[in-house]
TORKOL-4160 file (C-alpha; in steps of 0.2 Angstrom, whole numbers, padded with zeros to 4 digits, m for minus):
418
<pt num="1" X="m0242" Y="0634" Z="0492"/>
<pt num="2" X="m0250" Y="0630" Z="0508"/>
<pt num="3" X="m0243" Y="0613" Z="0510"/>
<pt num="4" X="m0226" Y="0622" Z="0507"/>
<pt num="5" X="m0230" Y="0634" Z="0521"/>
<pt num="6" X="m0235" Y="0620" Z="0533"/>
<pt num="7" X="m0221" Y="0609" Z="0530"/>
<pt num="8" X="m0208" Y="0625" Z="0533"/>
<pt num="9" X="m0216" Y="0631" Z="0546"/>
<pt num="10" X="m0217" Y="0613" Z="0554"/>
<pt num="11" X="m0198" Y="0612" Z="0549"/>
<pt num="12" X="m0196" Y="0628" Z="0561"/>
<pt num="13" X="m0206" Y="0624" Z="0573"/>
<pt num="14" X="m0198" Y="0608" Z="0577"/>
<pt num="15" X="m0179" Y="0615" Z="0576"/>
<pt num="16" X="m0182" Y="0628" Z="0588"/>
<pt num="17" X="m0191" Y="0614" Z="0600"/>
<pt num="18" X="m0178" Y="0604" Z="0597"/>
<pt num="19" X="m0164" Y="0616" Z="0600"/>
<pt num="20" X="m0174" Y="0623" Z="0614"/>
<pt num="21" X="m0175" Y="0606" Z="0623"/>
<pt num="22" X="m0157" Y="0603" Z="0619"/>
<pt num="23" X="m0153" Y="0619" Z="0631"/>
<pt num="24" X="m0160" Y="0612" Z="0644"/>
<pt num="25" X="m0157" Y="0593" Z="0645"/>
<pt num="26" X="m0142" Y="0584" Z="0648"/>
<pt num="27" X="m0134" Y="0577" Z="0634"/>
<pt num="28" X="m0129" Y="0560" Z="0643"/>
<pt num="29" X="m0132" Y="0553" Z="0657"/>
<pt num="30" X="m0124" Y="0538" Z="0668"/>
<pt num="31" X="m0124" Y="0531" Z="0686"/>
<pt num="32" X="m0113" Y="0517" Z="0694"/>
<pt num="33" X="m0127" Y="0505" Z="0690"/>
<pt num="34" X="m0132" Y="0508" Z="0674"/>
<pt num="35" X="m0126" Y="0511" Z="0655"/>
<pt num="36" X="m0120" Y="0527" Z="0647"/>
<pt num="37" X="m0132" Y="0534" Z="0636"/>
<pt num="38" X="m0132" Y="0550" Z="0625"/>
<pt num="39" X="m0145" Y="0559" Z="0613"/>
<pt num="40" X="m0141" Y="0570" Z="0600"/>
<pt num="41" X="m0147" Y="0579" Z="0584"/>
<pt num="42" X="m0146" Y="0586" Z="0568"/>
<pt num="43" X="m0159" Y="0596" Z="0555"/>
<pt num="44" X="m0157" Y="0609" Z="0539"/>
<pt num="45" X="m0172" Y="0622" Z="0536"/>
<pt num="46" X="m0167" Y="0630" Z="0519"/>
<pt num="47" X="m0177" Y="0636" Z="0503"/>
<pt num="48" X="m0173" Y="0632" Z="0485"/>
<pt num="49" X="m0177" Y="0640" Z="0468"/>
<pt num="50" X="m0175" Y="0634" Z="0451"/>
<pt num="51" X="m0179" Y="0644" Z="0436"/>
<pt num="52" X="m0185" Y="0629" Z="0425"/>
<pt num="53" X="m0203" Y="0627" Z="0426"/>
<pt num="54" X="m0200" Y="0610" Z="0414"/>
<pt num="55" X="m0192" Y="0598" Z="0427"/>
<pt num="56" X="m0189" Y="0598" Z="0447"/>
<pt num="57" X="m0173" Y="0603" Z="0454"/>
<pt num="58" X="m0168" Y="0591" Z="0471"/>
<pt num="59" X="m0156" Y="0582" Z="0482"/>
<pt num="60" X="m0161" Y="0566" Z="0478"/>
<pt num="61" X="m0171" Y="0556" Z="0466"/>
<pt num="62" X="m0178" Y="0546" Z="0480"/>
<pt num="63" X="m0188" Y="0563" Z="0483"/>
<pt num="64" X="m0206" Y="0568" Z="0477"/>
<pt num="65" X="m0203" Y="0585" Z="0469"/>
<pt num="66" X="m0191" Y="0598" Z="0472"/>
<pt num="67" X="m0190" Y="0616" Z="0465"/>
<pt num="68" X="m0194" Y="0622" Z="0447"/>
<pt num="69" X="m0210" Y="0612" Z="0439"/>
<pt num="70" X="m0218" Y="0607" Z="0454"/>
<pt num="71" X="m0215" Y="0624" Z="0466"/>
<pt num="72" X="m0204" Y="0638" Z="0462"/>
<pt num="73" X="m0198" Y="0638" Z="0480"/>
<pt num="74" X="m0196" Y="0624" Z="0488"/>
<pt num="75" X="m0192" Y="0619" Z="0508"/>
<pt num="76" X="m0193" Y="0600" Z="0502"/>
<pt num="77" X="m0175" Y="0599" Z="0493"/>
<pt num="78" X="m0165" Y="0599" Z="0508"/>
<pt num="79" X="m0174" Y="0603" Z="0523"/>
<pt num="80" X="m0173" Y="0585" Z="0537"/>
<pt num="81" X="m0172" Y="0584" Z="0553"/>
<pt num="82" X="m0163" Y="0569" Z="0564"/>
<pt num="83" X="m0161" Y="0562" Z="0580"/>
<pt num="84" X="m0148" Y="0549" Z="0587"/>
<pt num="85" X="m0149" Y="0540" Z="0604"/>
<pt num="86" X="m0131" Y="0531" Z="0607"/>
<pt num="87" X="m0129" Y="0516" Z="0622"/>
<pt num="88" X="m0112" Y="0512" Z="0627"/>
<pt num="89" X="m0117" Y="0495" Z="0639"/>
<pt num="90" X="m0098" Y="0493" Z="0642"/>
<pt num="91" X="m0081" Y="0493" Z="0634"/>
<pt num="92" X="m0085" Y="0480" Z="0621"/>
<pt num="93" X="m0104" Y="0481" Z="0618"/>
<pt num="94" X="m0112" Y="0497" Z="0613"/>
<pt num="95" X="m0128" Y="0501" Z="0600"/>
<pt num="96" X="m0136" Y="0517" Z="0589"/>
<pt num="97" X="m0153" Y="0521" Z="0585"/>
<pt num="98" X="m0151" Y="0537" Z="0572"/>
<pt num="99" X="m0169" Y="0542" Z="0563"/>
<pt num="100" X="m0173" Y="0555" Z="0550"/>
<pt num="101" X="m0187" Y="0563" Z="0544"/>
<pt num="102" X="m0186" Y="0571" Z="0526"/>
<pt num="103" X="m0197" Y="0574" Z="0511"/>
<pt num="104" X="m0198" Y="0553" Z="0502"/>
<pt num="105" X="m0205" Y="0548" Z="0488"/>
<pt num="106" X="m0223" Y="0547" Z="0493"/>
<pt num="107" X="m0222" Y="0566" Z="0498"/>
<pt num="108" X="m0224" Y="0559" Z="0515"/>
<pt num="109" X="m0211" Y="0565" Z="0531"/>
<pt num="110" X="m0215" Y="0550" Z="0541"/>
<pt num="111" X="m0197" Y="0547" Z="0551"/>
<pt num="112" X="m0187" Y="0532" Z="0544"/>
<pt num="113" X="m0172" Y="0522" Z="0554"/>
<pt num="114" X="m0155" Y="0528" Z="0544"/>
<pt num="115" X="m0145" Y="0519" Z="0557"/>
<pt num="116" X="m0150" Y="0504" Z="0570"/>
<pt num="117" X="m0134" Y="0493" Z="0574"/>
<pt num="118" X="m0128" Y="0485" Z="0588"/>
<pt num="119" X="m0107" Y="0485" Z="0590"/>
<pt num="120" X="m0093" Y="0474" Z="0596"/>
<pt num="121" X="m0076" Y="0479" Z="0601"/>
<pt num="122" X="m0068" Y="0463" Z="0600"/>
<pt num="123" X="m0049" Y="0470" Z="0601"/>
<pt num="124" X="m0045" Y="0489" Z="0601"/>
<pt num="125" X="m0043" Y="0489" Z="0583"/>
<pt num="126" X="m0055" Y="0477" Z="0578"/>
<pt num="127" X="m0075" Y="0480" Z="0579"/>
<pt num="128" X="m0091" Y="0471" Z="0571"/>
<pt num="129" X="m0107" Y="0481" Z="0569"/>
<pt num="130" X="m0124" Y="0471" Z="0565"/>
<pt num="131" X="m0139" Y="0480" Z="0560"/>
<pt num="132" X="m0143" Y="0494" Z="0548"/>
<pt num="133" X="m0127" Y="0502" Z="0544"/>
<pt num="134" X="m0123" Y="0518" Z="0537"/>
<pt num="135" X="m0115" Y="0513" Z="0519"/>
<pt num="136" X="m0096" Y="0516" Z="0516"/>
<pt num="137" X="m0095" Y="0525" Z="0500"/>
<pt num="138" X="m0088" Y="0543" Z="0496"/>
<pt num="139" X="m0080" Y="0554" Z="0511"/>
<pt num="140" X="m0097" Y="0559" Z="0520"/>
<pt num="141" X="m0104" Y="0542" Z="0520"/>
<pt num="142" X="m0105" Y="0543" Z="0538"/>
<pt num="143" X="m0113" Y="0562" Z="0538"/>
<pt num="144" X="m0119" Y="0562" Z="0521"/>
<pt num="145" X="m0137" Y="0569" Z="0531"/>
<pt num="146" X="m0129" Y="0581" Z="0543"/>
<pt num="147" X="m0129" Y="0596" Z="0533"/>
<pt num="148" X="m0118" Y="0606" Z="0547"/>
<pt num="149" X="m0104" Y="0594" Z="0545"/>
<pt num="150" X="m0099" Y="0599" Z="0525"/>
<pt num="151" X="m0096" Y="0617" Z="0519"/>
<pt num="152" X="m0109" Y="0615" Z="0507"/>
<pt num="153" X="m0127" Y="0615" Z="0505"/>
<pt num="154" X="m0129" Y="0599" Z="0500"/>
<pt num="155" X="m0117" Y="0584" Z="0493"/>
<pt num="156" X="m0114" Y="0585" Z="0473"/>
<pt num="157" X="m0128" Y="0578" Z="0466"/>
<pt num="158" X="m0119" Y="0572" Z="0453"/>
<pt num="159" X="m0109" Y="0562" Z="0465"/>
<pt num="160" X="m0120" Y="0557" Z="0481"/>
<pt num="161" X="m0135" Y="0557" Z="0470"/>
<pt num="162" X="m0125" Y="0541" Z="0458"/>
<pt num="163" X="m0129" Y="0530" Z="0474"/>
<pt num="164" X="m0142" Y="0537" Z="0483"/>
<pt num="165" X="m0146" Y="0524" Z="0496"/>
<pt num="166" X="m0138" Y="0529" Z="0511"/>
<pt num="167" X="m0138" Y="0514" Z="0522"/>
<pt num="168" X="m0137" Y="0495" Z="0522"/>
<pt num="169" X="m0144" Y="0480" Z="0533"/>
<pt num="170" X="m0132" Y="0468" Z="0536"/>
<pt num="171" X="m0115" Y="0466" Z="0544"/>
<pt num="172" X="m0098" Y="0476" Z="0544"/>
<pt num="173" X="m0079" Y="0475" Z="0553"/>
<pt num="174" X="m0069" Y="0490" Z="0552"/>
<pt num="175" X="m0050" Y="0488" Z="0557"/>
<pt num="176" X="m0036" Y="0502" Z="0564"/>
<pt num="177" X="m0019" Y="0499" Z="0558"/>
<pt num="178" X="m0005" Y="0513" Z="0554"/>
<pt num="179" X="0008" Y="0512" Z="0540"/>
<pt num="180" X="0021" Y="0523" Z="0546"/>
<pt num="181" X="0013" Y="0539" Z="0551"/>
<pt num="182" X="m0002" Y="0535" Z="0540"/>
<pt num="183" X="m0018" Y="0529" Z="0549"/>
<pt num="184" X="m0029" Y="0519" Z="0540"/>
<pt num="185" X="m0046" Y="0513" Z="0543"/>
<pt num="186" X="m0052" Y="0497" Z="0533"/>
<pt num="187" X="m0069" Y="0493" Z="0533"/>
<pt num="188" X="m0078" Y="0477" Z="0525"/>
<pt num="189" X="m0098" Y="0474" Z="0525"/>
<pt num="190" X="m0112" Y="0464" Z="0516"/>
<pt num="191" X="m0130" Y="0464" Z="0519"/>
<pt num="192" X="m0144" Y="0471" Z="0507"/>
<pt num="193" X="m0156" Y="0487" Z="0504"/>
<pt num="194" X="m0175" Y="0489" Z="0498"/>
<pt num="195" X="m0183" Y="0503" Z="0495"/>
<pt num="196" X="m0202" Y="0507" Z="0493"/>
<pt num="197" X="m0204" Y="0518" Z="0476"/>
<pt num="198" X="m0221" Y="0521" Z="0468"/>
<pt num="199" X="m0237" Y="0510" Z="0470"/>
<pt num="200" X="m0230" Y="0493" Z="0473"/>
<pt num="201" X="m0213" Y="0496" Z="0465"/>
<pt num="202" X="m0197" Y="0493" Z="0472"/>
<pt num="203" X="m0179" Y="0492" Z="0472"/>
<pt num="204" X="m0168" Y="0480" Z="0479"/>
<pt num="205" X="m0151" Y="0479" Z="0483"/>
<pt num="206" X="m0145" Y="0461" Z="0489"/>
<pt num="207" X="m0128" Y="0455" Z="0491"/>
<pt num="208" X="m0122" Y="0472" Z="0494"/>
<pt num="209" X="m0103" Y="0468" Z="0497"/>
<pt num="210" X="m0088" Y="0480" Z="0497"/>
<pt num="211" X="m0073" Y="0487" Z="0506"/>
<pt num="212" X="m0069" Y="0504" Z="0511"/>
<pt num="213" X="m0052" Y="0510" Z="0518"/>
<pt num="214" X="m0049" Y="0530" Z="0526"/>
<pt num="215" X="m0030" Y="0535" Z="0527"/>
<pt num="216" X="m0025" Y="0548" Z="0536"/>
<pt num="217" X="m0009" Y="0558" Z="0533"/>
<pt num="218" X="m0007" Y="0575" Z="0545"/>
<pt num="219" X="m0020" Y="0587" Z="0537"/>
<pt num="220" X="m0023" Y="0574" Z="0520"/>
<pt num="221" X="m0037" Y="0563" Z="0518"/>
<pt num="222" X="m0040" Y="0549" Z="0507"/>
<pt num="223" X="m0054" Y="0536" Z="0505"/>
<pt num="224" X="m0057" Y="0523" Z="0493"/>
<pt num="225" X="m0073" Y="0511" Z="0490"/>
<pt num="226" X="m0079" Y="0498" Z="0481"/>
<pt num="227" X="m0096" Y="0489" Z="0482"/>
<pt num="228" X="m0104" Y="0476" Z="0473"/>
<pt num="229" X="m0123" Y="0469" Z="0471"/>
<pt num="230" X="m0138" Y="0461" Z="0466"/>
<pt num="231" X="m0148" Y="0473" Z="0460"/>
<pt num="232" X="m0168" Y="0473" Z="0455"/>
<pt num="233" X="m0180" Y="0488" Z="0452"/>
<pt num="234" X="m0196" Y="0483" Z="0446"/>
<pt num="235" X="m0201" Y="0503" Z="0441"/>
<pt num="236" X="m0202" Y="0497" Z="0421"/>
<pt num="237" X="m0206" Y="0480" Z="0424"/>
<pt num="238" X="m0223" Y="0482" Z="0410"/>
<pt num="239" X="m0213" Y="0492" Z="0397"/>
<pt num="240" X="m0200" Y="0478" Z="0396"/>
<pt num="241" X="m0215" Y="0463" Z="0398"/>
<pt num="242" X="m0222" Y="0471" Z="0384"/>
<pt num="243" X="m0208" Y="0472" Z="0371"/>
<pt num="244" X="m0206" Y="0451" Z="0377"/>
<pt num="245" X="m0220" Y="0450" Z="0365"/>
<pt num="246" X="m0210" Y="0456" Z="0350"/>
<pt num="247" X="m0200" Y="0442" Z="0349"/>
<pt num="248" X="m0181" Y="0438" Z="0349"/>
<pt num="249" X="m0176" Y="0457" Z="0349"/>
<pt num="250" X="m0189" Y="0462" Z="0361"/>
<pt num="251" X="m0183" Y="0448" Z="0373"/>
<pt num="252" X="m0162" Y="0455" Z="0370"/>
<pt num="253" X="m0169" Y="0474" Z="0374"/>
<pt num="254" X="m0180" Y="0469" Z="0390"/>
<pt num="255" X="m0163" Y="0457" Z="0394"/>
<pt num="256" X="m0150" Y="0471" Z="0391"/>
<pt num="257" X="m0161" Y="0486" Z="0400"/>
<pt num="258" X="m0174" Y="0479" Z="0415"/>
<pt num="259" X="m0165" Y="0479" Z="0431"/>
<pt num="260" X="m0170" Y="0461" Z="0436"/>
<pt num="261" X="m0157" Y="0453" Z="0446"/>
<pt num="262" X="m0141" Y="0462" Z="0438"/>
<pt num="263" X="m0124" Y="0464" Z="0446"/>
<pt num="264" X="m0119" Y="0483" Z="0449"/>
<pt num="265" X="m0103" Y="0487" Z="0453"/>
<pt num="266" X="m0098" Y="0503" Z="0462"/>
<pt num="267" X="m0081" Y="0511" Z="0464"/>
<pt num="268" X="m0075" Y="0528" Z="0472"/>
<pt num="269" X="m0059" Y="0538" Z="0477"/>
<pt num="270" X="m0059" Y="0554" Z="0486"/>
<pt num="271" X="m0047" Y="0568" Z="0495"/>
<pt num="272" X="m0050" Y="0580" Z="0508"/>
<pt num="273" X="m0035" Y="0590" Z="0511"/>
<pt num="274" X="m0040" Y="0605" Z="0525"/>
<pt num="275" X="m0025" Y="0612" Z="0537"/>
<pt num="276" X="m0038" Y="0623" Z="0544"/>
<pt num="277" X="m0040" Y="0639" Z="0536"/>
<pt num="278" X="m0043" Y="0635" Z="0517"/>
<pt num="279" X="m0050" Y="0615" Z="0510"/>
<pt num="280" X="m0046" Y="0608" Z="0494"/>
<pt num="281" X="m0058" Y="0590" Z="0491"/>
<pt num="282" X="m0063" Y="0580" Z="0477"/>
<pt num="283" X="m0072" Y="0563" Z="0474"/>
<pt num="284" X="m0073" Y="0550" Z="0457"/>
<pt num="285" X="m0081" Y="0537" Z="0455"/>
<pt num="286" X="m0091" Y="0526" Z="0445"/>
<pt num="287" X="m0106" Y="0517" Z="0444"/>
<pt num="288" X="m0112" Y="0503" Z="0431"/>
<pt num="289" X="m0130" Y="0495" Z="0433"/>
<pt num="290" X="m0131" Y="0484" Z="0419"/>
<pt num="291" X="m0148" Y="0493" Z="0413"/>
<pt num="292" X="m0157" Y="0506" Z="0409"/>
<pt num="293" X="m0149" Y="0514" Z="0423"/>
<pt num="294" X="m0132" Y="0516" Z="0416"/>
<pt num="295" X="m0113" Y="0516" Z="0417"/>
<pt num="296" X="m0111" Y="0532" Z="0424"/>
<pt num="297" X="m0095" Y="0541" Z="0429"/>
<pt num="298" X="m0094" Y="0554" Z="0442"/>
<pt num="299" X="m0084" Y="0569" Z="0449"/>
<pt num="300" X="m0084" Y="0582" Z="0459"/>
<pt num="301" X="m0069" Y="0596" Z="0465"/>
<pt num="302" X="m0071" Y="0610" Z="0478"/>
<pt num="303" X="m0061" Y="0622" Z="0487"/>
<pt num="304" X="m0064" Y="0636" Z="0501"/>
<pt num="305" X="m0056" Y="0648" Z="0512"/>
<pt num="306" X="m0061" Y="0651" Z="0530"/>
<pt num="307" X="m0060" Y="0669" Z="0538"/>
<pt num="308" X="m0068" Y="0672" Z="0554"/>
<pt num="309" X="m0083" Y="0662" Z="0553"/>
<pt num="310" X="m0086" Y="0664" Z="0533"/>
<pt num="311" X="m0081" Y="0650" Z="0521"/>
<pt num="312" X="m0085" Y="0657" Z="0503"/>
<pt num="313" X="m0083" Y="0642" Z="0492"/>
<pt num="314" X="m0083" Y="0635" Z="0475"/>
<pt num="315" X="m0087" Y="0619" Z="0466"/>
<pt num="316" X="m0087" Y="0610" Z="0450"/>
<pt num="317" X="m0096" Y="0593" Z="0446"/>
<pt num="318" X="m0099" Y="0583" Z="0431"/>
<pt num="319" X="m0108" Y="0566" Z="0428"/>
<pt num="320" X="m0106" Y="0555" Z="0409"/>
<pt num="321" X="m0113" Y="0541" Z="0402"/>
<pt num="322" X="m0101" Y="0527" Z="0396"/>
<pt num="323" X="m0115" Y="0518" Z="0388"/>
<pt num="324" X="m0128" Y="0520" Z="0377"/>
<pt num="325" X="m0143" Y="0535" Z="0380"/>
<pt num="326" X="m0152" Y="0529" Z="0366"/>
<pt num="327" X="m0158" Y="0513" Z="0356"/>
<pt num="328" X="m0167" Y="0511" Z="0339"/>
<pt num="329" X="m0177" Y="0499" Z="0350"/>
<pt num="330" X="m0190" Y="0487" Z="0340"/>
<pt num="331" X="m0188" Y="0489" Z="0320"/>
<pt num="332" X="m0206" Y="0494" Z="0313"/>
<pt num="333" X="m0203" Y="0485" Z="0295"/>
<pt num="334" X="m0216" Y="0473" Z="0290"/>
<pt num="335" X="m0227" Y="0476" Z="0306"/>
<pt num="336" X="m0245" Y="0476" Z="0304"/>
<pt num="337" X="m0250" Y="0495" Z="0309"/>
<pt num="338" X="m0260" Y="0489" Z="0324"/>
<pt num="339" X="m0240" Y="0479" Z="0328"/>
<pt num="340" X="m0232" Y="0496" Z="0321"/>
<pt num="341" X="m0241" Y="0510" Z="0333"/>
<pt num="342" X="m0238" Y="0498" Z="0349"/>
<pt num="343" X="m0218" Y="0495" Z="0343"/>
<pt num="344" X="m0214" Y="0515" Z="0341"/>
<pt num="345" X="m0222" Y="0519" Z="0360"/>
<pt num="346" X="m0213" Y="0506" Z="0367"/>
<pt num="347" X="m0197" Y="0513" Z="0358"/>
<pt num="348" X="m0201" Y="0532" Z="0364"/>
<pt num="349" X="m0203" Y="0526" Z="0380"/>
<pt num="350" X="m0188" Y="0515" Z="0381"/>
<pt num="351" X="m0177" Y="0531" Z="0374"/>
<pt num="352" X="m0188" Y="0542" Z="0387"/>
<pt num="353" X="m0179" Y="0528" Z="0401"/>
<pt num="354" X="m0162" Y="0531" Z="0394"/>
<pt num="355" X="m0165" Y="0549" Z="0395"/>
<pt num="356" X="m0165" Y="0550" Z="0414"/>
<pt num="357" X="m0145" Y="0542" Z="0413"/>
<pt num="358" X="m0138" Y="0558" Z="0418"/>
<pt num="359" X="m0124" Y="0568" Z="0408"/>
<pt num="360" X="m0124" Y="0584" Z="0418"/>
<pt num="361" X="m0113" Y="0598" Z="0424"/>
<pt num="362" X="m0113" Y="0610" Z="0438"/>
<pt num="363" X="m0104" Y="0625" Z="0444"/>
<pt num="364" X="m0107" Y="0632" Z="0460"/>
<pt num="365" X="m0103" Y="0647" Z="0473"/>
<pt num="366" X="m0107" Y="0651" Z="0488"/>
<pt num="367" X="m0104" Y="0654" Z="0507"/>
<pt num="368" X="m0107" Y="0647" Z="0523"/>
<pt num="369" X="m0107" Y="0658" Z="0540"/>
<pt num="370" X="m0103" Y="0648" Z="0556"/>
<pt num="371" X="m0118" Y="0660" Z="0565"/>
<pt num="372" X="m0115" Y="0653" Z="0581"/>
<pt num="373" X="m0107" Y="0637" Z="0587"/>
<pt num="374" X="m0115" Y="0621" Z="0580"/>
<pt num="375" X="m0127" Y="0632" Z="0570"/>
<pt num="376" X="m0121" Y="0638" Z="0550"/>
<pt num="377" X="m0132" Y="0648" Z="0538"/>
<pt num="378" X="m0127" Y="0646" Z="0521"/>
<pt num="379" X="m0133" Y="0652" Z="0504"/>
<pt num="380" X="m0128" Y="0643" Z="0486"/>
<pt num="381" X="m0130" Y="0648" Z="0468"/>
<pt num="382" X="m0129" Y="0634" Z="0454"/>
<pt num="383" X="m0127" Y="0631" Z="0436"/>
<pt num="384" X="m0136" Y="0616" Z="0434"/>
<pt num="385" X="m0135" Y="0611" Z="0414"/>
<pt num="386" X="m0139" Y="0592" Z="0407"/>
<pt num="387" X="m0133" Y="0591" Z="0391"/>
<pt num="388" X="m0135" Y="0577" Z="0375"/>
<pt num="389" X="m0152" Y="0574" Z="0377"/>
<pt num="390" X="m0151" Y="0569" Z="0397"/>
<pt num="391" X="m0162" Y="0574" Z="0410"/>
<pt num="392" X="m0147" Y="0576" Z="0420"/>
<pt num="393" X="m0151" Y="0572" Z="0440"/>
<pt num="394" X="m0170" Y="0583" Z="0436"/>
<pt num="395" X="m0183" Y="0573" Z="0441"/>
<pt num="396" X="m0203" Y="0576" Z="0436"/>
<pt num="397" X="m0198" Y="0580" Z="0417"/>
<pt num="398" X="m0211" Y="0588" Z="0405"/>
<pt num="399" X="m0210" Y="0587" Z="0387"/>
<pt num="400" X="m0207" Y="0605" Z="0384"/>
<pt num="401" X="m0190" Y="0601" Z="0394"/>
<pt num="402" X="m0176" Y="0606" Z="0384"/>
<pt num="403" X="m0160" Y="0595" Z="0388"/>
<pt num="404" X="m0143" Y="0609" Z="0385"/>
<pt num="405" X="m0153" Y="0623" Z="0393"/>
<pt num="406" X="m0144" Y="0630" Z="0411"/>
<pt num="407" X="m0157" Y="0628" Z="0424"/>
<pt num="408" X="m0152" Y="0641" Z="0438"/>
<pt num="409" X="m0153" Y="0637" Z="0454"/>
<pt num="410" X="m0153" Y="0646" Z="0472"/>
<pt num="411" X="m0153" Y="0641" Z="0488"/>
<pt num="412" X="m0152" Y="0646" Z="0507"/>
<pt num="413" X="m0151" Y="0634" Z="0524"/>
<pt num="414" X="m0148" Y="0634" Z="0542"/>
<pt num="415" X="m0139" Y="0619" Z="0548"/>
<pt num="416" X="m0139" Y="0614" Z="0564"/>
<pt num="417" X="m0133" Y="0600" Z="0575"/>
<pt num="418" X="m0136" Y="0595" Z="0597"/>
């Protein structure tokens, strides 16, 4: 409880210096002998409760804990604050340092670099960015952190949470053309992620490749993405050595579930239709790992009406598995006892592994009040409910967890951007 209370408090204290210091500095500067420069920032400070003490409610599965089991209030879920320094050296060359501090897996809030690329314009449609990149899937890939700049209080988890690395070291070209009155931006990129888990685990993406293209239409929206890569995450490497030494069945399960070296393939569409006073949006996509990480299929659909500085909202998101959330794992006939005891863990835990693929639903309200300009306040009720067995997007499961129970979920933030 104290921890919760320092890392709120420290939350506070570091928006209001932030926004205090914002009010007093200039937001760029530039003199005939030097660059342009600008600083800018971003940060949430919200609460979260979840009234299922079995498994933790979050934002992410890259987090520590969340609301529910671990604290039945938490600031961890989708409290973060940012900062982004922006050069422009001259009309072709210009670079972005953009770093975050939020809740990681180590329950740690050390800042991390989201974004740190250097760009070329080398015609004005045509630019090259090298560097750590933001990653082009779904509608708010570029401000998928920046709580202020979607109605909600967070992305669908169902959704976001299917890919929840956010950015990409490596290279990208983005080109403007128009077709007719339609403006498109078509964006191609390759480069690679990895990312520190637990102990010495890790996960990592190489040969992330994939093309992304925006159209715009008047007040219509579309984007569509598709990425591919080579994908290892050593988490369950012991459970999948271990069932090795079963034999020619234990060598087909580790081959079919351990994420050594598979290719994932990702695929998204999305539209954002808003003439201003009302939005109607929705994302699909789907993600197939190979592994014990699943073939997932993804959605989400929301729509809102804005009347003086109130958008009330609604959404509705869903997540299924196209493969397998189970498997009879090792057969027990004819083992010794010794042979017998060690096959049936290693099969629970295999099935506790496919448990985590999450099938899930959500249905959610709420509102978000535009307080004052570049700051919103908004609260969000949730029904939460994994069904068939899955864990849903929960994280820290215990085994009194009950998969087909609602876990209700409420939550309010302050968004804010500099």
């Amino acid at each position: 409880m104290l921890l919760r209370q320092h890392t709120c408090l420290t939350l506070l204290a570091l928006a209001a210096g932030l926004l205090g210091g914002a009010a007093r500095a200039d937001q760029a500067v530039q003199t005939a002998d030097k660059p342009l420069w600008s600083f800018s920032g971003f940060g949430s400070v919200g609460v979260v409760h979840a009234d299922d003490d079995q498994a933790d409610f979050t934002s992410n599965v890259l987090k520590a804990n969340g609301a529910g089991h671990s604290h039945s209030w938490s600031a961890s879920v989708d409290s973060r604050i940012g900062a982004q320094l922006d050069l422009n050296l001259n009309k072709q060359w210009s670079a972005v340092l953009q770093m975050i501090s939020e809740q990681a897996l180590d329950n740690s809030y050390r800042p991390i670099v989201e974004w740190a690329n250097i760009k070329y314009q080398v015609t004005p449609e045509l630019s090259v960015r090298l560097g750590r990149i933001a990653l082009p899937m779904f509608l708010a890939a570029d401000y998928r952190k920046v709580g202020y700049a979607y109605p909600w209080v967070r992305t669908p988890v169902e959704v976001y949470g299917a890919i929840p690395i956010s950015n990409s070291d490596g290279i990208d070209a983005s080109y403007h053309w128009s077709s007719g009155a339609v403006k498109h931006v078509t964006q191609v990129f390759y480069g690679g992620s990895d990312i520190k888990l637990s102990g010495t685990a890790r996960a990592e993406a190489r040969g992330l490749a994939g093309v992304s293209d925006s159209a715009d239409y008047g007040a219509l929206s579309l984007r569509a993405n598709v990425l591919s890569t080579n994908l290892t995450v050593d988490l369950a490497r012991p459970l999948f050595d271990a069932f090795q030494r079963f034999g020619a069945r234990g060598d087909a399960i580790a081959a079919q579930y351990d994420v050594n070296h598979k290719r994932a393939l990702g695929v998204s569409v999305g539209f954002n239709y808003d003439p201003g006073n009302w939005f109607l949006m929705g994302e699909l996509g789907r993600l197939n790992a190979k592994s014990f990480l699943g073939d997932k299929t993804a959605m989400y659909a929301s729509a809102g009406y804005r009347y003086r500085g109130f958008t009330p909202y609604l959404a509705y998101a869903r997540v299924k598995s196209n493969g397998p959330t189970s498997d009879p794992g090792l057969s027990l006939a004819g083992l010794p006892p010794q042979l017998a005891g060690a096959a049936a863990a290693l099969n629970a835990n295999l099935n506790g592994l496919l448990s985590t693929v999450a099938i899930q639903t959500t249905v959610s309200a709420g509102a978000r009040w535009d307080v004052r300009e570049n700051m919103a306040l908004k609260l969000q009720v949730d029904r939460v409910l994994p069904r068939d067995g899955s864990s849903g997007t929960l994280i820290n499961v215990q085994p009194g967890f009950r998969s087909g129970q609602a876990v209700n979920v409420a939550s309010v933030v302050l968004d804010f951007v500099f």
